[in-house]
N, C-alpha and C positions, 0 to 999 in steps of 0.2 A: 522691471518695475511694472507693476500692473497698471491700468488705463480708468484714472477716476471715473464712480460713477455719472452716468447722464438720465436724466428724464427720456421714458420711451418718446416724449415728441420731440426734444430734443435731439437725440440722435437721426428720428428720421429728418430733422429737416437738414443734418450734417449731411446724411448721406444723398440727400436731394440734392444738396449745395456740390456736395461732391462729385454727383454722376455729371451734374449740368457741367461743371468744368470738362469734364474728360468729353465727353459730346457736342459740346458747344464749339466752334471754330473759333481757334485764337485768332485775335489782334494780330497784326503783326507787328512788332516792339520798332520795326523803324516808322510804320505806319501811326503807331500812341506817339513816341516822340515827336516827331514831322506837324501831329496833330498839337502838339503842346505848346509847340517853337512859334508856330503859327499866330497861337492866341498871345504870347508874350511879344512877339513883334509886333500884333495890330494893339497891342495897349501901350506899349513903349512908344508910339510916333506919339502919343498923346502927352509923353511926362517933359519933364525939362530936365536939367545936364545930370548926368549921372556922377554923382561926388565919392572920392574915396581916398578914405585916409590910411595912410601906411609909412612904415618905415623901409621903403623900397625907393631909392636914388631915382632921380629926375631921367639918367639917363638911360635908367635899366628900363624905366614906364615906357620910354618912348616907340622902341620897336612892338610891346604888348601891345599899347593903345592902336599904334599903326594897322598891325591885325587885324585887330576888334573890328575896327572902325572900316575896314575892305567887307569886311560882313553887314556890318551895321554904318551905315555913313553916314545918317542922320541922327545919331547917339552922341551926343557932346561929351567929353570926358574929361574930368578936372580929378585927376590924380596926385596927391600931395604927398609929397616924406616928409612927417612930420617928427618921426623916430618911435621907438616901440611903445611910450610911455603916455605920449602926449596925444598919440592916437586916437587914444581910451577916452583922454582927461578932458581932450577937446569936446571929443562924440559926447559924455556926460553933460557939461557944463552948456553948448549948445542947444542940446535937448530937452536938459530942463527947464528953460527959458523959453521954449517952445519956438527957437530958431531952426531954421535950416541947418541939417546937418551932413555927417556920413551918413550915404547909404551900404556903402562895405568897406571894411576895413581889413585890411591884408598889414597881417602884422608877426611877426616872431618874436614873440612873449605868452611864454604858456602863465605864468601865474595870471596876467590881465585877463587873459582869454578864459582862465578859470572863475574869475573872479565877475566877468560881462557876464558868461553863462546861469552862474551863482543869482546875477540880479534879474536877471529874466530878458537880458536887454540882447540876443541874439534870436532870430527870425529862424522857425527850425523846418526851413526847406528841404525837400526831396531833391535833389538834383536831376536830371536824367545822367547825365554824365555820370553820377556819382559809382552807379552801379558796374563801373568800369574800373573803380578804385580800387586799393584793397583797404582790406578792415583797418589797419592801423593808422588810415589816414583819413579815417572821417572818423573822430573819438565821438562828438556827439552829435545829433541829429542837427542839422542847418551850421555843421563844422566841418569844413572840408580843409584841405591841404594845397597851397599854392604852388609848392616848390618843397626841394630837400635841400638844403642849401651846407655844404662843406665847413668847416672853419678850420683855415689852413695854418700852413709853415710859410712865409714870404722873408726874403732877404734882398741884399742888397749886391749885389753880382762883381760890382768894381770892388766892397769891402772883404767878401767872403772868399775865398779863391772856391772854386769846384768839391774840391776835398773836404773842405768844411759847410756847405751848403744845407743844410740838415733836411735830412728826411725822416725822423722820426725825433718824439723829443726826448728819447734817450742819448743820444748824438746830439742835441743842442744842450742837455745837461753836464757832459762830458767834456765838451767845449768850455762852459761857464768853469766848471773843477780844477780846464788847465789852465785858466789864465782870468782868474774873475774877475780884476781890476779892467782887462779890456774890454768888458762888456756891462762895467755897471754904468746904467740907464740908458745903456745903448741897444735894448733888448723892450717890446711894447705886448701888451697883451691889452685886451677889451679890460676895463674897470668892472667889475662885479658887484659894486658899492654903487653904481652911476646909473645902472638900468636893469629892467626885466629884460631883455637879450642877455648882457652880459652875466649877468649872475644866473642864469639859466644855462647856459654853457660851461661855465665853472663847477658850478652845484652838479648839472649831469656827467662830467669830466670824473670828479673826487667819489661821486656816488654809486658809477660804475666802477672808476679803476679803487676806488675802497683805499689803502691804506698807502698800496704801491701809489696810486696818483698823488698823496697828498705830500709823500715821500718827494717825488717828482715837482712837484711846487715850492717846496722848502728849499730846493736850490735857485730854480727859477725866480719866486718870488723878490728876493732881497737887491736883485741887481735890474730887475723888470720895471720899467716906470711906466704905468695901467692909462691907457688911453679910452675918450668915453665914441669916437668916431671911425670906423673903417676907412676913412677917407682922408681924415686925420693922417694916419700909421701909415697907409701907404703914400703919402706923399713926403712923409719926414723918412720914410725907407728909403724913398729916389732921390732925396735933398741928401742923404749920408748920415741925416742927424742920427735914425737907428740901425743897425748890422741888420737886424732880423724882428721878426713875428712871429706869436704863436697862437692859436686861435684868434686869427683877422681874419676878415669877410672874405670869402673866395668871391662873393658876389660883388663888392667892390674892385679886387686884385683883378679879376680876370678880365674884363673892362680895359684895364688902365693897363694891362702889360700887350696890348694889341694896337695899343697907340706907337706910332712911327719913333724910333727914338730910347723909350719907358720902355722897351722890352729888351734892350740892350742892357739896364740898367737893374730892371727890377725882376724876380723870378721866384717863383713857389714850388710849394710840394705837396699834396696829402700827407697827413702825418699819420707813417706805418704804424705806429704802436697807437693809435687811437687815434681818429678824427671825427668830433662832435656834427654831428647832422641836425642841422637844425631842420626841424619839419615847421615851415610856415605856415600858418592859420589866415583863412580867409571866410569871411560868412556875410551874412544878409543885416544890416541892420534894426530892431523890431520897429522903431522910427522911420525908416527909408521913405522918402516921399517919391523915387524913382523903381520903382517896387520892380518893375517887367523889366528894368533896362538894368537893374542888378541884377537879376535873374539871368539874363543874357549873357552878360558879362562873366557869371558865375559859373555858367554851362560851357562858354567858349574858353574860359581858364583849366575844366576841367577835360573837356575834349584834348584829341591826338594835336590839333592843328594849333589851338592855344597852348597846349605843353610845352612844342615847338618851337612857337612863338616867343615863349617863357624861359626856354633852354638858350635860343640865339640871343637874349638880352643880357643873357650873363647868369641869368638862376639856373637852377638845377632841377629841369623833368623828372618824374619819380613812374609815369606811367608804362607798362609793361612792353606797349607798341610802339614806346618812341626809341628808335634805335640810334648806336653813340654817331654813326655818318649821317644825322640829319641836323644834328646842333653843334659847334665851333668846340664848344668847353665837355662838359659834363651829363651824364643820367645818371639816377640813385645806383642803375644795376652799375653801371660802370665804376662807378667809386666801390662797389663790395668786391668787383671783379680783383681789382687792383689791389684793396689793402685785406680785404676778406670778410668776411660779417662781422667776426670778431672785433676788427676793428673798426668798424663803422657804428659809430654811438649818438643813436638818435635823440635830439634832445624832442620830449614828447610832455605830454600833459600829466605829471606827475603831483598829485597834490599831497605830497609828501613833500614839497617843493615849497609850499606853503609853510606848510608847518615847520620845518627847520630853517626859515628865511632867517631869521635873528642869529641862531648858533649858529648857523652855515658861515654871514656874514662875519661874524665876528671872530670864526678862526682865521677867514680867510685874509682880513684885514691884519691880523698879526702876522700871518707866514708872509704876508706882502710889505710887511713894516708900515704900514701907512696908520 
C-alpha cells in the first residue's frame, strides 16, 4: 500500500521529529515510571479515603487492601461488595446527586461496564502497569482487568462418592440421565435472570459452545434450582442441601475449602469440556474525588506484587510473570495448562451481549423451566 501524500514541510518536520528521537537519549522507562509514582503519591497524601465499589467478597478485599496499604499506609480504604449490578446503580445515583461516590469500581459485569463506558462515566487512564498487560485485557482505554476468575464444578464430597465427582459437565449430564429424580434441585447454577455476572457466563457458555452447549443445558436445566449468590451455593453444598455446582465462583469456593474442617466436606474441579473465565473489569471513576489514590491502587492491581496479592486472596492473576508457586489457588496460564485454550472461555466485553439480552434470556428461562 503506498504511503499518503504529505506537504514537503510536513514531511520535513516528520523527518526532524524522527532523527531527534533516534539521537536524542532515551528516558529510561523505569526512570518515567518512578517519576510518575512520585507525583501520584505526593497528591494522594492530600485526598481522603479511597472508595470502591465492587462485587468482590469482604474477605477476598482483605489480603489486597493489606498489600496496598504496606505500600501506601496512609491510603484509607473502604472497599465494598455491593454485587455486580448495584455497583453501577449506586456509582449513578450517588453521583448525580452530586454526593460522594466510587472512585473505582472492580466489577464482572461486561454489559454494565459496556453500558458506564457508552455514558462517558469511565476516566480513560494510561496506566504504567498497563503496558505489561496484554491486548485483551484492557478492551478500552482507562479498562483494565483485575483478575481471570474460573467458574467451576463444586460438590459435595460426603454425597458424591469419588467416581461421580464431575469433572467436566458431560459427566454431570450423564449422571443427571442415570438417575434424575436423585438430583432434582439438588444441582445450583448462578440465575442468569438475577444479574449481569450471571447471565454473562451463560450467554458466553451457549455462544461459544453454539448448539452442543445449549443441548447440554436442556438436561441440566430442569433439575437445576439457579441460585443469585456464590456464597449462597457453596454453603448449601457443605449443609447437603445440593450434590453439586456448575458455574459457581471458584472465587468464593476456593476461600472456603481452606478453611479447617469445609475441605473435608466440600471439593471442585475446572470444568474439562468448558470453563467460563470471567475477565474482571476495573477502571477509574470520571467522578473520583481520590483521583492519585485510585491511580495507585490501579497500578498496584496491575503490577507483579498486586497480581500476587490478588492470586493469594482467592482471584485468579492473568499476568505473564506471576508464576503458579507464588499464589495458593490459580493463574490464567495455569488454568489453559490444565484444561487447554479450547477450554478456557473467557467471558469478555461482547456487545452482542447486549443486543441478544432479551432472546438470550428468554430461551434460557424456558430450558430452566422457571
Amino acid at each position: 500500500m503506498s504511503r499518503p501524500s504529505i506537504s514537503g514541510l510536513t514531511f520535513v518536520r516528520e523527518l526532524a521529529f524522527a532523527v531527534a528521537l533516534i539521537i536524542a537519549p532515551a528516558a529510561a522507562p523505569g526512570a518515567t515510571a518512578a517519576a510518575g509514582l512520585d507525583s501520584l503519591i505526593a497528591q494522594s497524601k492530600t485526598e481522603s479515603r479511597l472508595e470502591i465499589y465492587s462485587n468482590v467478597g469482604t474477605e477476598n478485599w482483605q489480603g489486597i487492601v493489606q498489600a496496598f496499604n504496606r505500600k501506601y499506609p496512609w491510603i484509607v480504604v473502604e472497599a465494598l461488595d455491593l454485587g455486580p449490578e448495584e455497583a453501577f446503580e449506586r456509582y449513578y445515583s450517588e453521583s448525580s446527586a452530586a454526593r460522594h461516590s466510587a472512585d473505582l469500581i472492580v466489577a464482572a459485569a461486561p454489559t454494565s461496564w459496556l453500558r458506564f463506558v457508552d455514558k462517558g462515566e469511565l476516566q480513560p487512564v494510561e496506566a504504567i502497569e498497563g503496558a505489561q498487560a496484554p491486548a485483551w485485557s484492557k478492551p478500552f482505554k482507562g479498562l483494565y482487568s483485575f483478575s481471570t476468575d474460573p467458574l467451576i464444578l463444586a460438590y459435595n464430597k460426603l454425597i458424591l462418592p469419588e467416581s461421580e465427582r464431575p469433572k467436566s459437565l458431560a459427566q454431570l449430564v450423564e449422571l443427571v440421565r442415570t438417575d434424575p429424580k436423585r438430583f432434582v434441585n439438588r444441582i445450583t447454577t448462578y440465575d442468569a435472570t438475577g444479574h449481569p455476572f450471571a447471565e454473562a457466563v451463560h450467554w458466553t457458555y451457549t455462544h461459544l459452545r453454539g448448539a452442543q452447549g445449549w443441548k447440554i443445558l436442556e438436561v441440566l436445566g430442569p433439575v437445576t434450582r439457579p441460585e443469585n449468590s456464590g456464597g449462597s451455593m457453596t454453603e448449601k453444598i457443605t449443609s447437603g442441601e445440593y450434590s453439586a455446582a456448575y458455574f459457581t465462583s471458584g472465587v468464593t469456593t476456593f476461600l472456603r475449602t481452606s478453611q479447617p474442617g469445609r475441605d473435608k466436606i466440600l471439593g471442585w474441579n475446572l470444568i474439562a469440556d468448558g470453563t467460563p473465565v470471567f475477565v474482571r473489569g476495573i477502571g477509574i471513576t470520571r467522578r473520583a474525588t481520590s483521583k492519585a489514590s485510585a491511580r495507585l491502587f490501579l497500578e498496584f492491581c496491575l503490577s507483579h506484587d498486586g497480581q500476587v496479592a490478588i492470586g493469594k486472596s482467592g482471584l485468579t492473576p492473568y499476568r505473564a510473570d506471576v508464576q503458579k508457586s507464588e499464589v495458593p489457588y490459580l493463574t490464567y496460564q495455569a488454568i489453559v495448562d490444565q484444561i487447554g485454550e479450547r477450554n478456557a472461555l473467557p467471558v469478555l466485553y461482547d456487545r452482542a451481549m447486549l443486543q441478544e439480552e432479551d432472546s438470550f434470556l428468554e430461551r434460557w428461562k424456558k430450558v430452566f423451566k422457571l
